[in-house]
N, C-alpha and C positions, 0 to 999 in steps of 0.2 A: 651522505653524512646526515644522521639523525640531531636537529640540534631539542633538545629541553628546555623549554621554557618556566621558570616558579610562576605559579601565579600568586597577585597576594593573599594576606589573610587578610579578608573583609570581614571578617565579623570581629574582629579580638579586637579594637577599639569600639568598637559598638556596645560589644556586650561588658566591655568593662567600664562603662558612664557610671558613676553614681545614680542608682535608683534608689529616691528616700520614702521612705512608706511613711512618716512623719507628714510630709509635706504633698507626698504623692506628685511626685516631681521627678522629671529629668533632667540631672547637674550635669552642662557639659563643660569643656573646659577651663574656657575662654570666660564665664560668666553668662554664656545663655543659660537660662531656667524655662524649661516645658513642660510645662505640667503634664502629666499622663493623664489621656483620654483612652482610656482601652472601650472599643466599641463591641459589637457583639461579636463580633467574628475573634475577637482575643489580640490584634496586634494597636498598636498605638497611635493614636492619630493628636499629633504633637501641636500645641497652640503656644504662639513665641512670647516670654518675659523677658526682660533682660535687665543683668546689671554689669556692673564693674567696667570693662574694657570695651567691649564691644556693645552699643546703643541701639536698641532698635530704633527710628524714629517714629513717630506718630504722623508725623503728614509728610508726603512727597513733596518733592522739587515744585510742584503748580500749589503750595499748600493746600491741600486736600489730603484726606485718607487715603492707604492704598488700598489701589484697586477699586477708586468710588466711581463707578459708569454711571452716573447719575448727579454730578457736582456740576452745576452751570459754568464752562468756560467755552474758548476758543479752541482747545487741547480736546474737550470733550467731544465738542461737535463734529471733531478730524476722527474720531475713535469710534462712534455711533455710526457715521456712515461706512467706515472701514468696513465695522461687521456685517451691516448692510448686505453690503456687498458679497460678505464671505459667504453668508448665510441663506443666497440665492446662488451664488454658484458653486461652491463648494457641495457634489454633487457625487456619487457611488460609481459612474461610468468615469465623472473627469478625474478622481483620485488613482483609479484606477489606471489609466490612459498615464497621468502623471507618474507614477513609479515606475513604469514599464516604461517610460521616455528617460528618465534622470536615472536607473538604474545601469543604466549604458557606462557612465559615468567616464564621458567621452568629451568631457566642456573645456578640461582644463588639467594639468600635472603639475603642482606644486607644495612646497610643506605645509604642515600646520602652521608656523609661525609667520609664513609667507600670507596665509589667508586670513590671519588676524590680526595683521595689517592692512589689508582688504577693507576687513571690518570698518575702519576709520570712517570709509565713506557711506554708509550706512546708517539712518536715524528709523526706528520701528512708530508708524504711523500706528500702532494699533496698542502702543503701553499709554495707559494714562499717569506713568510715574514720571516716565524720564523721555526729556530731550539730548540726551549728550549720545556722542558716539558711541559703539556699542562696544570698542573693545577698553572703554574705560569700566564698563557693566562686566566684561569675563572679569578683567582684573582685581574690582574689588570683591568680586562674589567668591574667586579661586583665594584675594587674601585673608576673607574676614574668613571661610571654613579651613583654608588653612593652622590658621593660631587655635580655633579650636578639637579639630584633628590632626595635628601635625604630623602624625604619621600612619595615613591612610594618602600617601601620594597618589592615589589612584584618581579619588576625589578630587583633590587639588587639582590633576588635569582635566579630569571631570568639567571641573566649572570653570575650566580657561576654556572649552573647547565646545562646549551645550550651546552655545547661538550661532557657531561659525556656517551655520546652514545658511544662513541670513546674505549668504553674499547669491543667494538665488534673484537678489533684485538688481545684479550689478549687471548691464550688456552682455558678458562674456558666458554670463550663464545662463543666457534665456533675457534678463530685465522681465521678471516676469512682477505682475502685479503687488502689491502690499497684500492682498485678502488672498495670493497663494503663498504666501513667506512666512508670516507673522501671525499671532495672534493664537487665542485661546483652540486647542484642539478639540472634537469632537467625532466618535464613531459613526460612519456612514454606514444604512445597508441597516439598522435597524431604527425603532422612533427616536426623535431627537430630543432630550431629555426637560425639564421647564428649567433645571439650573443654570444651563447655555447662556452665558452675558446677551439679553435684546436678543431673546429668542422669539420674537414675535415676526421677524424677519424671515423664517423659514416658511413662513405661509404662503412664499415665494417659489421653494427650492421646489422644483417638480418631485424627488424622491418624498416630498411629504406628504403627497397625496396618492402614492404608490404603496399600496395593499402590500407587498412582498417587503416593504420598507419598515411602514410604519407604526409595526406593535414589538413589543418590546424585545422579544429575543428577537425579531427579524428573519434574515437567513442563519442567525448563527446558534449555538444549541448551549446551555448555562454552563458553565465551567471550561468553555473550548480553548480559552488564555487570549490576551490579548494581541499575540501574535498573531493567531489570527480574523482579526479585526482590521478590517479596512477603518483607517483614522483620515481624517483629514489634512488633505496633503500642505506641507511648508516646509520652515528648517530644520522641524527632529524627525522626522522622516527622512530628510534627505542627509543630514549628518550620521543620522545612523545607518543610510547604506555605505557612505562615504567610510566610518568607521570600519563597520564589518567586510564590507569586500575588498577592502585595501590591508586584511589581518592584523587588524590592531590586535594586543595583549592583553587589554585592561577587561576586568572581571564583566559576566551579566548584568552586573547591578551598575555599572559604567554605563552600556549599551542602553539599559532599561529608563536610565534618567534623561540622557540624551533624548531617548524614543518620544518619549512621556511627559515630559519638565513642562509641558505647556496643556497636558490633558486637566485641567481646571474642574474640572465638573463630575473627576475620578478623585482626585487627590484632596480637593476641598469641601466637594458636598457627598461624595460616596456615591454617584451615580455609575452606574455601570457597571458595581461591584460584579455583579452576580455573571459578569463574563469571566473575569480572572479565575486561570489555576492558582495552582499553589505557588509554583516559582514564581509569580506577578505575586501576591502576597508577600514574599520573602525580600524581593527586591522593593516592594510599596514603602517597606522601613526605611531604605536610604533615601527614596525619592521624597519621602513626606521631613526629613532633614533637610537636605537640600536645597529643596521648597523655601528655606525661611531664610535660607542666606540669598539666597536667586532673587526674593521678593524684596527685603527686607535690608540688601545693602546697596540698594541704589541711592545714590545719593551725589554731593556736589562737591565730595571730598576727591581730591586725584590722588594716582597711584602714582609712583617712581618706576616708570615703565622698565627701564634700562638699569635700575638696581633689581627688577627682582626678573628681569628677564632669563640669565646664565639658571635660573632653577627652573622655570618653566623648559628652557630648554631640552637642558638635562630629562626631563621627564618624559617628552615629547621621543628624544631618541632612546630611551626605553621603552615607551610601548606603541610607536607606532616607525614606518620607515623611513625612511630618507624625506621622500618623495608621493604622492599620492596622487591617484586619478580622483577628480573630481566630476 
């Protein structure tokens, strides 16, 4: 039996945003405003306003900016030596070594929903935004882009399901360290860019002093996609084999945020453009969205886990199965 699958239309909410040439702005639904940064390359690279319903805040749960690696606290000090650590071992062989061990994806069999309750036990040593558990972070990031694309479901699972990589610290999957789980991503296998959060740390990693490493293209050739790109191993790597080899449904630009959501020094400063094809280009639009609800709705507000659970559901037995190898 041949079954057919629709896949959705990802682009017809996209492309119908109000763009105001007036304001030179991105109106999205809900009351975010992004101003349009078109860079040279011709796509958008979206900086977050907001009014009405949805509040960006201005400082994080520690009061501080987000994303400040450099504000004196106790939170801090836990984050600095995180990457530390990441930044010496996070290495071209052990990323390497890592996919070809978790892509077995032989640790565990059970659902989505099943693993983001998991998540509960789970706090990420390497945000300096947020201390709460991490599936109070899928839930507000899937409701605040929910109200503003209410009907790109694809999305909405998107961002319930982008951290559930994270249960790689829990025993059953290895309890493998914070600096291989969490934190900002970075390409191995060419030089390591100055935009890297405390990149001063890599003076450590032996790939830095590796001739075959350390100039800019590396081993890989301008244009080759970020596919393939050895990135540094944690939980969008791992969620994204976890996604693909278990036939999820949901679109490229699903796969590609998952993948990505944490590549920081692609998505915020432009490093590394000059790997990406075009399909990475195409899907850079939804992940540089994404981006600002991901960042941008952590906060100490809680969700109504168990009122808006029967819709995450729903969604879940849409585009993925019963069951999954982990």
């Amino acid at each position: 039996m041949t079954i057919l699958i629709e896949q959705p239309e990802i682009g017809s909410q996209l492309e119908h945003k109000n763009l105001s040439s007036k304001t030179n702005e991105l109106v999205l639904d809900c009351g975010f405003v992004v101003p349009k940064d078109v860079s040279n390359d011709g796509f958008v690279t979206p900086e977050l306003v907001s009014n009405n319903e949805f509040l960006a805040p201005e400082i994080n749960a520690f009061g501080h900016t987000f994303r400040d690696y450099d504000a004196e606290s106790e939170r801090q000090k836990t984050v600095e030596e995180f990457y530390r650590l990441n930044h010496i071992n996070q290495t071209y062989d052990y990323v390497k070594k890592m996919r070809e061990e978790y892509s077995k994806l032989n640790r565990a069999e059970m659902s989505i929903w099943e693993c983001c309750e998991l998540l509960n036990e789970v706090v990420d040593d390497s945000d300096p935004d947020l201390d709460e558990p991490q599936i109070e972070h899928l839930l507000q990031t899937a409701e605040a882009i929910r109200k503003d694309f209410p009907d790109e479901d694809w999305l909405h699972l998107t961002a319930l399901i982008h951290d559930l990589g994270k249960v790689l610290l829990l025993p059953v999957f290895g309890g493998l360290p914070q600096w291989a789980v969490v934190g900002d991503t970075h390409p191995l296998g060419c030089a390591f860019d100055e935009s890297i959060v405390h990149h001063k740390y890599f003076n450590e990693n032996p790939d830095y002093h590796n001739t075959s490493y350390n100039t800019k293209n590396g081993v890989y050739s301008e244009g080759c996609g970020l596919n393939n790109v050895m990135i540094s191993w944690g939980h969008d790597d791992y969620m994204y084999l976890v996604a693909k080899e278990n036939g999820t449904t949901l679109p490229p630009a699903a796969l590609f945020i998952i993948r990505y959501h944490s590549f920081y020094p692609l998505h915020r400063s432009g490093a590394y453009e000059h790997l990406m094809n075009k399909e990475d280009k195409d899907n850079m639009k939804w992940l540089k969205i994404f981006n600002k609800y991901d960042l941008y709705s952590k906060s100490k507000v809680r969700v109504d886990v168990e009122k808006v659970k029967p819709y995450y559901l729903s969604l879940i037995e849409k585009y993925f199965p019963e069951k999954l190898r982990w």
